[in-house]
PASEBA-1860 file (N, C-alpha, C; in nm, 3 decimals):
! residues 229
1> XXXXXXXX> 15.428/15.302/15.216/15.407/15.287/15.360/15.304/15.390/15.407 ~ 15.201/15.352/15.537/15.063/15.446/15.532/15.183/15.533/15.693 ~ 15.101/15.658/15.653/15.165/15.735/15.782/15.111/15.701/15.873 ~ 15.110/15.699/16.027/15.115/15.654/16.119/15.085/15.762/16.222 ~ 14.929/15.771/16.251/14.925/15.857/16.335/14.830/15.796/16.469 ~ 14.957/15.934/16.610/14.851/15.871/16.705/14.774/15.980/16.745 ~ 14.629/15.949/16.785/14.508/16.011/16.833/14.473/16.015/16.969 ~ 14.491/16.128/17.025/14.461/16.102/17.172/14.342/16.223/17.211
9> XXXXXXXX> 14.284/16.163/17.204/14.138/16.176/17.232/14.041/16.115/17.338 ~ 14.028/16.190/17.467/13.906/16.117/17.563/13.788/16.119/17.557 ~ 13.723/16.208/17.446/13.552/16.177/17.431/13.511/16.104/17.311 ~ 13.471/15.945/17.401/13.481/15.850/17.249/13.400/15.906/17.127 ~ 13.325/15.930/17.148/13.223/15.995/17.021/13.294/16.042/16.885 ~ 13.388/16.159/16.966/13.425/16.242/16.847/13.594/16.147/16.847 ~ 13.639/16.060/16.892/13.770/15.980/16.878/13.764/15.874/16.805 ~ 13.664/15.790/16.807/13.633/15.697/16.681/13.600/15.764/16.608
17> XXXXXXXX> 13.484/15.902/16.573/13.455/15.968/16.468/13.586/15.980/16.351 ~ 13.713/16.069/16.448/13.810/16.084/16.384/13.902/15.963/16.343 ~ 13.897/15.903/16.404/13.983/15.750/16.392/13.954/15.703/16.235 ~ 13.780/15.688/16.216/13.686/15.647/16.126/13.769/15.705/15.983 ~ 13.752/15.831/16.016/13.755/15.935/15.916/13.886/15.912/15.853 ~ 13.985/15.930/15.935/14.103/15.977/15.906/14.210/15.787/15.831 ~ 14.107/15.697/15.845/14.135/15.565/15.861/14.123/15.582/15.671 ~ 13.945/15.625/15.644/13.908/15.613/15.532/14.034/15.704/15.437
25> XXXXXXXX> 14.053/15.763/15.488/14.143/15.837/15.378/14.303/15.826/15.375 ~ 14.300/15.730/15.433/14.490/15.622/15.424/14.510/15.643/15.493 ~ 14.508/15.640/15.620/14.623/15.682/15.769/14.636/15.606/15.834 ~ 14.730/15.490/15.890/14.726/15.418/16.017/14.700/15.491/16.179 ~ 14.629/15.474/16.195/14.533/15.570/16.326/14.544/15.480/16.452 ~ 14.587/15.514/16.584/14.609/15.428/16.653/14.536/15.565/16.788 ~ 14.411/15.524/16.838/14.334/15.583/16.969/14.361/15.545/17.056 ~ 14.425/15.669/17.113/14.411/15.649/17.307/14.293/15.738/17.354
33> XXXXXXXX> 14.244/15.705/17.462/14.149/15.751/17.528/14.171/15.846/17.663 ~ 14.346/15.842/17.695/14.387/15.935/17.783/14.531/15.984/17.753 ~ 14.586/16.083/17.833/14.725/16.064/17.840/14.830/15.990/17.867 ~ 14.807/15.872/17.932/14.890/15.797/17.975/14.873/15.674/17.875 ~ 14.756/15.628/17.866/14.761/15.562/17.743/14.826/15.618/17.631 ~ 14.799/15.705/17.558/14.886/15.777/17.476/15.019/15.793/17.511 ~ 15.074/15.816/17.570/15.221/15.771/17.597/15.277/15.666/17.601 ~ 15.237/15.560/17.650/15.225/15.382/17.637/15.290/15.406/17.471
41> XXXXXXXX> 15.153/15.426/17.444/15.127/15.411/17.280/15.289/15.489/17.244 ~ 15.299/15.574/17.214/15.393/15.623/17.146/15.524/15.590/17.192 ~ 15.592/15.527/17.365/15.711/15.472/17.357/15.708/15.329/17.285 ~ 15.579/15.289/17.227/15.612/15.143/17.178/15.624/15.113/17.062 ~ 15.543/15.191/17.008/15.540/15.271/16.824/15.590/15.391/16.787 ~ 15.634/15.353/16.642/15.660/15.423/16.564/15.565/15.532/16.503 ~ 15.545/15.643/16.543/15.420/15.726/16.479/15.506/15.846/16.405 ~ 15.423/15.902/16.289/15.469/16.022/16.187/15.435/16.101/16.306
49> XXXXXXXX> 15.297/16.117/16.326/15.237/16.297/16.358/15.139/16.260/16.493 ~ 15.143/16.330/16.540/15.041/16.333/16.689/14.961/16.420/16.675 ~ 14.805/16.395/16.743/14.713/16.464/16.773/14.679/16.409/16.882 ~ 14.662/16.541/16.944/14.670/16.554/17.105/14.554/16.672/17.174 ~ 14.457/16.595/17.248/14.357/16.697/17.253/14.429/16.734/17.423 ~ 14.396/16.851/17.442/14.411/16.930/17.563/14.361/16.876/17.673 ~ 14.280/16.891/17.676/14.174/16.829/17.819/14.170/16.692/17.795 ~ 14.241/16.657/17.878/14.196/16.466/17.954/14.233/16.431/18.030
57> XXXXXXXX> 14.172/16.311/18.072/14.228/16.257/18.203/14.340/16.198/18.196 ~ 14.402/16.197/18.368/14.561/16.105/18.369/14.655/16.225/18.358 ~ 14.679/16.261/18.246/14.773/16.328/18.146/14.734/16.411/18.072 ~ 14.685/16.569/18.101/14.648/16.655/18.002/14.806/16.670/17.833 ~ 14.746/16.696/17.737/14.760/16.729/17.586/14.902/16.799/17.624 ~ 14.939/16.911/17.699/15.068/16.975/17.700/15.185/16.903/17.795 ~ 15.107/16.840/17.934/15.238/16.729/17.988/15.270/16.616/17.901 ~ 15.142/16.594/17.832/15.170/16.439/17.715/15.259/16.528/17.636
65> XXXXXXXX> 15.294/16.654/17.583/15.344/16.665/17.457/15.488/16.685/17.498 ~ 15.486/16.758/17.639/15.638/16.780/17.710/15.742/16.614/17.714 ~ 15.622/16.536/17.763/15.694/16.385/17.790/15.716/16.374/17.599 ~ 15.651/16.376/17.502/15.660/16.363/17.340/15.818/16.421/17.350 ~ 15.815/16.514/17.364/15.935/16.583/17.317/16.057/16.547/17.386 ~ 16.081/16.489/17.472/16.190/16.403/17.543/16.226/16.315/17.517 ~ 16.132/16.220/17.474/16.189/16.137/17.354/16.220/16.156/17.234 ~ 16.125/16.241/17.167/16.148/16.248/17.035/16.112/16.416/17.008
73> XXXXXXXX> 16.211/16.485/16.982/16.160/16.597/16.975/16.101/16.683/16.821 ~ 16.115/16.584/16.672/16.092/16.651/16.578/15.939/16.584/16.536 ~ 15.906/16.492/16.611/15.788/16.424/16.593/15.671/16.533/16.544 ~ 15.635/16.628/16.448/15.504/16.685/16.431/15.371/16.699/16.529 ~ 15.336/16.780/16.647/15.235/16.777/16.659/15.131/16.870/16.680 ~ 14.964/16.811/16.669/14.882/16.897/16.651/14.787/16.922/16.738 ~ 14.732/17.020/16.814/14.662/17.025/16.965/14.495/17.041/16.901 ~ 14.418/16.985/16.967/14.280/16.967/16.946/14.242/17.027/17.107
81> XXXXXXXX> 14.144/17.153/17.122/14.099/17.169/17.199/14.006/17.291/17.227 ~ 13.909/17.211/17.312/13.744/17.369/17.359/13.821/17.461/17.418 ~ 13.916/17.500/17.399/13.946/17.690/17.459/14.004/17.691/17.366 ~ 13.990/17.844/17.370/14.001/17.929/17.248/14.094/18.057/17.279 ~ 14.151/18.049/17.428/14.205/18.179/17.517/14.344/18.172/17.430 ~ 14.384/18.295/17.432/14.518/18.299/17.350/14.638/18.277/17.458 ~ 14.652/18.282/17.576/14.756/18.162/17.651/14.723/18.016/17.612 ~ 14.651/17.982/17.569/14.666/17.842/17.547/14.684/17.808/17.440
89> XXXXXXXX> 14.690/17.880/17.349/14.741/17.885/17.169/14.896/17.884/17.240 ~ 14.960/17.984/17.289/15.042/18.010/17.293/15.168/17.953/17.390 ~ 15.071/17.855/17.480/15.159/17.733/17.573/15.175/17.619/17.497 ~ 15.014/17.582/17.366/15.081/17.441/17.284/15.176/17.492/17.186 ~ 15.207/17.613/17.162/15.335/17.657/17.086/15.493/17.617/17.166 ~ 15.481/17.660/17.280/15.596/17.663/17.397/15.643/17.545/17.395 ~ 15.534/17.439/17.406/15.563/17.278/17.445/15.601/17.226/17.302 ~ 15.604/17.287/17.150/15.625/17.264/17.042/15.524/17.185/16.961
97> XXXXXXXX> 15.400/17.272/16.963/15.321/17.235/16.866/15.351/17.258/16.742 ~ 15.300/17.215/16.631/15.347/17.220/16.497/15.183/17.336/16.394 ~ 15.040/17.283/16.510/14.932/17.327/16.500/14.860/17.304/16.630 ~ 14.744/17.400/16.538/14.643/17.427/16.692/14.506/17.425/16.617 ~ 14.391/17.351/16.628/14.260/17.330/16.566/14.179/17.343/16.672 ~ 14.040/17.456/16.723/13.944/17.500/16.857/13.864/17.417/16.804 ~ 13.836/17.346/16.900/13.693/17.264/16.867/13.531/17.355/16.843 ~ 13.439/17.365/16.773/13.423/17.242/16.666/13.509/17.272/16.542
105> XXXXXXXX> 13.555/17.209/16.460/13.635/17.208/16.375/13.571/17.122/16.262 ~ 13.598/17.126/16.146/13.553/17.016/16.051/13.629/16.951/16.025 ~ 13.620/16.803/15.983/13.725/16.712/15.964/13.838/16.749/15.869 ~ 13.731/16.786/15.750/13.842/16.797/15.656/13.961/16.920/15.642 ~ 13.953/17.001/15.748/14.045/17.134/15.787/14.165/17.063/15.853 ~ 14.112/16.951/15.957/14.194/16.868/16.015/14.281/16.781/15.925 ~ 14.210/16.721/15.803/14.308/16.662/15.700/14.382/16.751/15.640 ~ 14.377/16.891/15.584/14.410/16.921/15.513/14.527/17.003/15.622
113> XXXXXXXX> 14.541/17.012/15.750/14.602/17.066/15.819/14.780/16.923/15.822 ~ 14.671/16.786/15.860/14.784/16.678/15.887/14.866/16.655/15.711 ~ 14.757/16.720/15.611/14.824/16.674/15.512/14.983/16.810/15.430 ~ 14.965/16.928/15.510/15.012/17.040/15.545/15.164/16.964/15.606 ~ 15.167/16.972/15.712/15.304/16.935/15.828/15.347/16.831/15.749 ~ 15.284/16.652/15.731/15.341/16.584/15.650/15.441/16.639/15.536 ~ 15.364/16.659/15.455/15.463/16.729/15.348/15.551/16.794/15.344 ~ 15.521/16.895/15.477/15.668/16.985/15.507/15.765/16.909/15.541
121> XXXXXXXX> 15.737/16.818/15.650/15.821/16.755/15.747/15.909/16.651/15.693 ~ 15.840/16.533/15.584/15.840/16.448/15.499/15.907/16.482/15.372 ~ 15.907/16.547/15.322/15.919/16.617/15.193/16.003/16.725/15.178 ~ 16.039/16.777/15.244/16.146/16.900/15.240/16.271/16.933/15.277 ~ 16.407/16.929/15.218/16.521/16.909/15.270/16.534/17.051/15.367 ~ 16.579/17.022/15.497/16.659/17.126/15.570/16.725/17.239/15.547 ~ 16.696/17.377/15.571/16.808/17.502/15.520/16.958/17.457/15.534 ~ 17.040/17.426/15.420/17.164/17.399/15.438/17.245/17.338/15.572
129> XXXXXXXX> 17.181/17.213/15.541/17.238/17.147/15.660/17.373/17.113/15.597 ~ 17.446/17.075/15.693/17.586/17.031/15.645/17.687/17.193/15.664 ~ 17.616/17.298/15.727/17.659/17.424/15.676/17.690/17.494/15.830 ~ 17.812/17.594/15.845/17.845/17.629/15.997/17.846/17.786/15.940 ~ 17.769/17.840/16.020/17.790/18.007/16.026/17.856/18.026/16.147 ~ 17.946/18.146/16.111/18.015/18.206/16.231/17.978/18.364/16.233 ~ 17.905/18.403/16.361/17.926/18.531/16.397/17.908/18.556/16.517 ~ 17.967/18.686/16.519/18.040/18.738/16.654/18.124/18.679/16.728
137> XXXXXXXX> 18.098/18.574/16.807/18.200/18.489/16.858/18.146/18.350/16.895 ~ 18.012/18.327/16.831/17.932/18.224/16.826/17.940/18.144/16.681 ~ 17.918/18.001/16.669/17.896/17.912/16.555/17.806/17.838/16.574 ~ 17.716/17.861/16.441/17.619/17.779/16.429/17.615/17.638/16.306 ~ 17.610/17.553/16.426/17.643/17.403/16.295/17.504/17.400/16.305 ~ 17.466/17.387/16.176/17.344/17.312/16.128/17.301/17.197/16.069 ~ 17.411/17.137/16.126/17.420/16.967/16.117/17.382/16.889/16.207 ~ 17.459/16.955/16.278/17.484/16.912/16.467/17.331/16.952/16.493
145> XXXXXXXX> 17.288/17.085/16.508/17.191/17.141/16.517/17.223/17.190/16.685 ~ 17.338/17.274/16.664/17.422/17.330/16.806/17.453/17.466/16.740 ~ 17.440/17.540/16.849/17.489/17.653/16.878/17.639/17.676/16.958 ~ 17.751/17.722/16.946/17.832/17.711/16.991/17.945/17.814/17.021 ~ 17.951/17.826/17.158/17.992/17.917/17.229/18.142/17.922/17.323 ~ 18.218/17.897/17.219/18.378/17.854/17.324/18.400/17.689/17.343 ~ 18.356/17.693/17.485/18.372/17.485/17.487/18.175/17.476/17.527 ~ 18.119/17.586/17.513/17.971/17.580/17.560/17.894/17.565/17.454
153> XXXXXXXX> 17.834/17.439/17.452/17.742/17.382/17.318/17.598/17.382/17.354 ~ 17.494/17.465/17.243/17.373/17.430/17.313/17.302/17.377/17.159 ~ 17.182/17.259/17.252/17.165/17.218/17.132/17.030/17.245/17.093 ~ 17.006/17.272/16.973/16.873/17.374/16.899/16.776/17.254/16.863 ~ 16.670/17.264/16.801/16.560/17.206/16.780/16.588/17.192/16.618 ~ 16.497/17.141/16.532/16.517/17.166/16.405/16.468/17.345/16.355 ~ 16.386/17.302/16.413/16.318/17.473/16.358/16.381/17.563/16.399 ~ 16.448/17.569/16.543/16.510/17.719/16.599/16.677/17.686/16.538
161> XXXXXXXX> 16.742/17.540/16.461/16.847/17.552/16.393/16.797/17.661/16.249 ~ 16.714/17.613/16.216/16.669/17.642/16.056/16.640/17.794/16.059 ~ 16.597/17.836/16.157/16.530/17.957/16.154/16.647/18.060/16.218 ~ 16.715/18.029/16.260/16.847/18.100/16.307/16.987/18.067/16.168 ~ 16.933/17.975/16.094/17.019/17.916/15.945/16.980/18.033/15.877 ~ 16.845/18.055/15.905/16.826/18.167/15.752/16.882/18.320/15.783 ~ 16.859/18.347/15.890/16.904/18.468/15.931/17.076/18.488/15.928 ~ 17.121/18.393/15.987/17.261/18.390/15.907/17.305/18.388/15.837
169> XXXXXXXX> 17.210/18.380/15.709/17.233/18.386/15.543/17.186/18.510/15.514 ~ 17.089/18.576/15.608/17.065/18.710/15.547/17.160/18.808/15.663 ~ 17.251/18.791/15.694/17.284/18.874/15.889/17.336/19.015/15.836 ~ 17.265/19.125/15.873/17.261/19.240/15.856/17.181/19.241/15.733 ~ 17.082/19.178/15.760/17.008/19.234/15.639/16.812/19.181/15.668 ~ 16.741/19.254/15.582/16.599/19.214/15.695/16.594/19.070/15.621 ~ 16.460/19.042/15.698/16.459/18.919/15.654/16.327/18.948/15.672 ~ 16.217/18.915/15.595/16.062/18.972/15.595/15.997/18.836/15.677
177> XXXXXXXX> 15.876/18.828/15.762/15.808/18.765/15.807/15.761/18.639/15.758 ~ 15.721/18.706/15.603/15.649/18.633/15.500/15.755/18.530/15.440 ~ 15.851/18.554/15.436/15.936/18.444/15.340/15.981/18.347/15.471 ~ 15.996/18.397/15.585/16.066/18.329/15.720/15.980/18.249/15.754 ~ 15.858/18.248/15.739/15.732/18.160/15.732/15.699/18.060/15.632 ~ 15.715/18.080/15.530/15.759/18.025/15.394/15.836/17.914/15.418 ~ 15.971/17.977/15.454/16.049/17.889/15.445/16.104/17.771/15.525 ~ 16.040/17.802/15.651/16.092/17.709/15.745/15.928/17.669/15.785
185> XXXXXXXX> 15.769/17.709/15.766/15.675/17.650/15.819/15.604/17.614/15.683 ~ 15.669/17.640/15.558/15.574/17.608/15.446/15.476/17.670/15.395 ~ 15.420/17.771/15.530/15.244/17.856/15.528/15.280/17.969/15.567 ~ 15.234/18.091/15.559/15.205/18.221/15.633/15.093/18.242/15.703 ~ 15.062/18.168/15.759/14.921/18.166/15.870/14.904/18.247/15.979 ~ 14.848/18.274/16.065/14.816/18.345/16.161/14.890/18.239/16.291 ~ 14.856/18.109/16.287/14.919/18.027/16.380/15.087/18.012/16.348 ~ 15.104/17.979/16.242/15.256/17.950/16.247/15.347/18.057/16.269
193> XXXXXXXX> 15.265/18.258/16.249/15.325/18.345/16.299/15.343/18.323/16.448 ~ 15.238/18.328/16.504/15.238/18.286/16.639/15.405/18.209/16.706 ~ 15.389/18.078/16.657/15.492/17.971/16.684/15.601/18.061/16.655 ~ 15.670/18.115/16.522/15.764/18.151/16.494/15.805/18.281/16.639 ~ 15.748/18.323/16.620/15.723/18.436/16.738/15.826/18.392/16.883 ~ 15.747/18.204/16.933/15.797/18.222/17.033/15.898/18.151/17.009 ~ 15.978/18.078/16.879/16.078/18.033/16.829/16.171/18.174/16.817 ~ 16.141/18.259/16.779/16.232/18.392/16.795/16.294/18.462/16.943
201> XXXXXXXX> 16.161/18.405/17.059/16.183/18.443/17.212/16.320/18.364/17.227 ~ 16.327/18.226/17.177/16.394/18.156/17.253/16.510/18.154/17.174 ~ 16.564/18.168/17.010/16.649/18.236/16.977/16.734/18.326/17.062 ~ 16.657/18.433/17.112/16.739/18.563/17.214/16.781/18.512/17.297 ~ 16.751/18.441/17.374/16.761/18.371/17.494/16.931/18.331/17.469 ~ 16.882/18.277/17.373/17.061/18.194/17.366/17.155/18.299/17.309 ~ 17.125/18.357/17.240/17.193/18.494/17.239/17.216/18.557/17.325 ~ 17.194/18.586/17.427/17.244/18.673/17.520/17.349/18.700/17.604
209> XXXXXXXX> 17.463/18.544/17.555/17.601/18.576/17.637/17.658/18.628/17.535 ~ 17.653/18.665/17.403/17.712/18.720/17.287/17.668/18.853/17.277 ~ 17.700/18.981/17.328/17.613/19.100/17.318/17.639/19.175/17.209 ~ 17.741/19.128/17.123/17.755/19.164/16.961/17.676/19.136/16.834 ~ 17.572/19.029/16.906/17.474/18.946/16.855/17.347/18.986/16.894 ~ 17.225/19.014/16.768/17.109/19.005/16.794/17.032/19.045/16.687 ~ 16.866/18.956/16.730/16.811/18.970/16.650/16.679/19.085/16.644 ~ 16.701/19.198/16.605/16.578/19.270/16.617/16.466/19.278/16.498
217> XXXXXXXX> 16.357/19.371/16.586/16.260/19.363/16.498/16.274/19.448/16.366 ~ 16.236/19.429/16.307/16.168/19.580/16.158/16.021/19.569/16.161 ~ 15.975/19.695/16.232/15.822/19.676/16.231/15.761/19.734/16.082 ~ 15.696/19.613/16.084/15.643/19.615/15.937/15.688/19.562/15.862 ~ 15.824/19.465/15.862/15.857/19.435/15.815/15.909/19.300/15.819 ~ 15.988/19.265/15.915/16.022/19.138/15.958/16.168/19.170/16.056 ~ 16.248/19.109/16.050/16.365/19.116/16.126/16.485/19.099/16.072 ~ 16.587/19.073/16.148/16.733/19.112/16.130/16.854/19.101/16.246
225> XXXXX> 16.929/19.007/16.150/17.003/18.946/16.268/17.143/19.061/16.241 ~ 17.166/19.116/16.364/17.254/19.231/16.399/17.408/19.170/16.425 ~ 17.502/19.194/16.371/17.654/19.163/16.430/17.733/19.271/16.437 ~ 17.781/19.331/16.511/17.884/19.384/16.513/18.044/19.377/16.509 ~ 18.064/19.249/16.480/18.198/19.201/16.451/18.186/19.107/16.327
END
């Protein structure tokens, strides 16, 4: 079966370019020309991975990816866009980018980027799913992909289950950057540090009615999930 990707792209030039490209080398490629088209598109089809450029009309790249993620939130996606400001690396992280490519870019960075996530996403069984950690006075099912707090259930993403899975396998103990990257993004990149980063913000977050619980830093090193009970 060919993977299934949608392209949302408003400057035709470089959107058939990529369509072209990405066609020749096995991909079912399906172009929108805005955001709203692109949304059409994706409640009606079935797509693997999204590429989503920033700037367009209708529907800019981060409300299209917010509406993505309401329906489907493990869907892979990848932001195409002319700024280069590090708030905007760091908002298509927020909205759950998977990647981030600054235009101009070369195609084949772009393949070798979609052929990257595929494989992870496609190809790689889950940190011990089927598996419940308990600490402090919190449980984490990593089945469910819930966090759970008395009769108060919150429910996690795949990545902030997985990435809160591993630390509970290491809890009181570090856990280095490099393998936490490894293991739950496949790469140690400069971008997927990034992401993990604000996957760690929002970790705390939910931590915070548990004050026996937490995850701090080791500078230089990586982190460490703290229990005191």
């Amino acid at each position: 079966m060919k993977i299934s990707l949608l392209l949302a792209e408003d400057d035709p030039n470089l959107g058939e370019l990529l369509q072209d490209y990405l066609t020749a080398k096995g991909f079912q490629v399906t172009l929108a020309v805005n955001g709203e088209q692109a949304f059409d598109l994706f409640c009606l089809n079935e797509y693997h991975l999204c590429i989503l450029d920033v700037m367009m009309p209708k529907k800019d790249g981060f409300s299209l990816a917010k509406d993505i993620r309401l329906h489907n939130e493990f869907i892979p996606i990848i932001f195409l866009t002319a700024k280069s400001m590090k708030e905007d690396t760091l908002k298509g992280f927020e909205v759950g980018a998977d990647d981030y490519l600054t235009k101009p870019f070369l195609m084949e960075e772009l393949l070798v980027r979609i052929k990257a996530i595929i494989k992870r996403t496609q190809g790689k069984e889950e940190i011990n799913t089927s598996t419940k950690f308990t600490f402090g006075k919190l449980t984490l099912d990593t089945e469910k992909r819930e966090l759970i707090s008395g009769s108060n259930r919150i429910s996690l993403t795949t990545k902030e289950s997985a990435l809160l899975g591993l630390f509970c396998q290491h809890v009181n103990e570090p856990v280095s950057r490099t393998y936490a990257l490894k293991m739950i993004w496949g790469e140690d990149s400069y971008f997927n540090a990034r992401s993990m980063d604000v996957y760690i913000t929002k970790l705390r977050k939910y931590l915070k009615e548990e004050p026996s619980v937490k995850i701090i830093n080791l500078h230089g090193e990586g982190f460490k999930l703290v229990t005191l009970s």
